[in-house]
C-alpha positions in Angstrom: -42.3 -30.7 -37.9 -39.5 -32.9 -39.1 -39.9 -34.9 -36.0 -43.4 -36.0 -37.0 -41.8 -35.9 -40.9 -39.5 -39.0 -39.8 -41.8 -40.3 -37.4 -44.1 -40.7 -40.5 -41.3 -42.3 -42.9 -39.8 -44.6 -40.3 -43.0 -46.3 -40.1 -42.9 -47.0 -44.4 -40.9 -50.3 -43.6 -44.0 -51.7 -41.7 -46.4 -51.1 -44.6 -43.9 -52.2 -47.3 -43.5 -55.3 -45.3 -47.4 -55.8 -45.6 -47.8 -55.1 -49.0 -45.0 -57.8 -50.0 -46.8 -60.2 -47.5 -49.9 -59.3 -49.3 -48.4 -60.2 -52.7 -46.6 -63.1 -52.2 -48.8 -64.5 -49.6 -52.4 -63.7 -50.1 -54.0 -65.3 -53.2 -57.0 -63.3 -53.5 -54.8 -59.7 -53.3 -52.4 -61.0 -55.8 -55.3 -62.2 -58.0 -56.8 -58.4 -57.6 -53.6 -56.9 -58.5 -53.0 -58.9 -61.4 -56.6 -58.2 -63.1 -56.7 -55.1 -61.3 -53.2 -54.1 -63.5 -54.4 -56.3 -66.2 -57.5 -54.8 -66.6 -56.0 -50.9 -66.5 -53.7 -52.0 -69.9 -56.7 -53.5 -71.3 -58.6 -50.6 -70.9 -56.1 -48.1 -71.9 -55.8 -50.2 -75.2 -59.5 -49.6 -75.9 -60.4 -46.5 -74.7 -57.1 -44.7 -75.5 -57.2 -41.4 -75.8 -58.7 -41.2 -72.0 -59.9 -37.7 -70.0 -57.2 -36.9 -67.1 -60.5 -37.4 -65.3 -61.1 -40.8 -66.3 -57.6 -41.7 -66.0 -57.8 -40.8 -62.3 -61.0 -42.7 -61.7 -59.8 -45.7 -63.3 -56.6 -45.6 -61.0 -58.7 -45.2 -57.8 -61.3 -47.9 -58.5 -58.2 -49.9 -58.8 -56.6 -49.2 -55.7 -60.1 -48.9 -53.8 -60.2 -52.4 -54.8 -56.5 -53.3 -53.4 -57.4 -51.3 -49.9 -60.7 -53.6 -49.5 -58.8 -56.6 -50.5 -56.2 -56.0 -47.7 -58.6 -54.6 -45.2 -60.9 -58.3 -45.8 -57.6 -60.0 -45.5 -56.3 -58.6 -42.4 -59.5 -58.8 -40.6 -60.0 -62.9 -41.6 -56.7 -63.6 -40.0 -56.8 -61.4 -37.1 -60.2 -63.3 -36.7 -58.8 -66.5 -37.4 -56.3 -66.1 -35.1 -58.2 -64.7 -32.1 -61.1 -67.4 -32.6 -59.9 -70.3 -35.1 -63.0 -72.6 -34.5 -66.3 -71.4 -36.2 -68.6 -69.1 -34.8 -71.8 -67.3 -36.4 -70.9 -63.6 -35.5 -67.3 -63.6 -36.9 -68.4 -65.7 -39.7 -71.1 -62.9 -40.1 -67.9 -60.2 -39.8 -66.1 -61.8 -42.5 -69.0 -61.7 -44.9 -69.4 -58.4 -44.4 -65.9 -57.9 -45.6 -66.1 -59.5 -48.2 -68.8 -57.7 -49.1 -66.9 -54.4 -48.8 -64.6 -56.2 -51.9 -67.7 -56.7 -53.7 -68.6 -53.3 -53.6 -65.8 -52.3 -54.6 -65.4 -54.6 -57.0 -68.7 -52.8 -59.0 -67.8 -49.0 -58.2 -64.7 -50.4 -60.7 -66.9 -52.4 -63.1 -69.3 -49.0 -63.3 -66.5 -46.7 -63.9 -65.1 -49.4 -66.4 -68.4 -49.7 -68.2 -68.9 -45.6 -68.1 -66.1 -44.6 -69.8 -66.6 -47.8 -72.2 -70.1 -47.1 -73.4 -69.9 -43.3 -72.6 
């Protein structure tokens, strides 16, 4: 059991190292962490006292947003990489991440507007 336990924390360096990438690197994560954490303040200003409920839901909109963002950014460079010169099925993969971040993009713009108007 503590075999797999250290197993599981030797391998945190590797996903630290991509979340700094991420941030310093990646325009379009760091621009969805910034409104992302932005938006959280500004909604805890307006809507203060929130449920535990809400609370929660606005974190993981947030965060659902961050995993997309990194998921579409890894994908467009492994892409980029693999095939650099354009091509209509992996421009037809990309779009489809990037429309995973739109998605998730409105689930947080719904649960923003719920607890707003509700």
């Amino acid at each position: 059991m503590f075999k797999v336990i250290r197993w599981y924390f030797g391998r945190l360096p590797y996903a630290l190292r991509g979340l700094i990438f991420a941030t310093r690197k990646d325009r379009s994560f760091r621009w969805h962490l910034i409104i992302g954490l932005f938006g959280l303040a500004l909604l805890l200003a307006l809507a203060w006292p929130l449920t535990e409920v809400e609370g929660l839901m606005l974190v993981l909109a947030t965060v659902l947003v961050l995993i997309t963002e990194l998921q579409n950014s890894a994908v467009e460079n492994a892409l980029n990489r693999l095939h650099p010169d354009h091509h209509s099925t992996i421009g037809r993969a990309k779009d489809m991440m990037a429309a995973s971040v739109l998605l998730s993009l409105v689930f947080a713009l719904a649960v923003t507007l719920y607890i707003l108007i509700w």
